[in-house]
N, C-alpha and C positions, 0 to 999 in steps of 0.2 A: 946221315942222309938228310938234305936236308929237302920239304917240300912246301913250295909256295902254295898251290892253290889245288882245287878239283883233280885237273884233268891230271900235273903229278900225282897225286894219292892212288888214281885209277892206272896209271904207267906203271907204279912203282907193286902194287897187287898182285898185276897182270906178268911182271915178271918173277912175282912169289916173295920180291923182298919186303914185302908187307900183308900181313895179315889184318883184314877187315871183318871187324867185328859188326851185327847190327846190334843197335842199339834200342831196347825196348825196354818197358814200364820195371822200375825195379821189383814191384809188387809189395811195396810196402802201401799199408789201407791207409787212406787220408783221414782225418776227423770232419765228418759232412754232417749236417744239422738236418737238412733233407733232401736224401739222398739221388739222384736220377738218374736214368741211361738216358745216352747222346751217341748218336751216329756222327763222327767227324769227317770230312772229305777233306782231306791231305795233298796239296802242291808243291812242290820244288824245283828248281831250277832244271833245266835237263841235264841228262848225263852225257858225258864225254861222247858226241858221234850220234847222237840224237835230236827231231828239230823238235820236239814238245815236250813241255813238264812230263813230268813223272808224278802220278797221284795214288793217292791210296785210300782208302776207309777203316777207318780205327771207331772200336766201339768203348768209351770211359764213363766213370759213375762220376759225378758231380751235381753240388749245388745248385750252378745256375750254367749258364753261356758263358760268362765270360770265364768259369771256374773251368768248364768243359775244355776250352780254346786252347788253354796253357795244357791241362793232360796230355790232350791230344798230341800235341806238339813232341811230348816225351818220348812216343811209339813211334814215333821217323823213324822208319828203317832207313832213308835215301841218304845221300852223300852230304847233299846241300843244308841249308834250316831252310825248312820249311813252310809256309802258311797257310792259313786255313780258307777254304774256299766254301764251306758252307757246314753247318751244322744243324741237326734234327734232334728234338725232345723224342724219343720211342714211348709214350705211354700207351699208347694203343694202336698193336698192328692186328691187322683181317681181323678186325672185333674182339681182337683178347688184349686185352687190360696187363698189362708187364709192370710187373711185381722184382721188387730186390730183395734180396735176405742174404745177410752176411755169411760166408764159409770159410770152412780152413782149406776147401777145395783149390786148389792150383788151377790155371786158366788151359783150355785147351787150347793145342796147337795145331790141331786137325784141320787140314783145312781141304775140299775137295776140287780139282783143280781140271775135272771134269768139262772137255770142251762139246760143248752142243751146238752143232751149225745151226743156222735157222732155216726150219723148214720151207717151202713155198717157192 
């Protein structure tokens, strides 16, 4: 089978003759000299049948911004590559000071999906 672009990858799926894998951070630890969290906000192209990007928020430890940007990049889940449309240092949120400390811990994958209308 052979496929050109996007919207094949998504036909060919959608009929089961291909399995789509997402693609996230291998978890192997980088060597960082001084460590940070970064909130990354994630764009790509839309997907077949939709009229706006597709965005996401991915959270990576890195050096600097421009160390952040490339991680970032590696947790696309979406179809397309990606670009980054903004990214934040997290050193201090609602007055707590965030801290890093290495683990053998595995990352969670919990995530709560939780819809709340807005009140009013």
């Amino acid at each position: 089978m052979t496929l050109t672009g996007v919207d094949d990858l998504c036909r060919a799926a959608r009929k089961g003759a291909l399995t789509l894998e997402r693609r996230f951070y291998d978890g192997r630890v980088p060597e960082l000299s001084d460590p940070k969290l970064f909130a990354v906000y994630l764009g790509g192209d839309p997907a077949p049948g939709r009229l706006s990007e597709d965005h996401e928020v991915v959270h990576v430890v890195a050096d600097d911004i421009k160390g952040a940007r490339a991680a970032a990049r590696t947790k696309w889940s979406g179809l397309s590559r990606p670009h980054v449309d903004a990214v934040k240092l997290l050193n201090v949120v609602d007055g707590f000071s965030i801290g890093l400390e290495l683990t053998q811990d595995s990352e969670s994958d919990e995530v709560d999906l939780t819809f709340e209308p807005q009140q009013g």
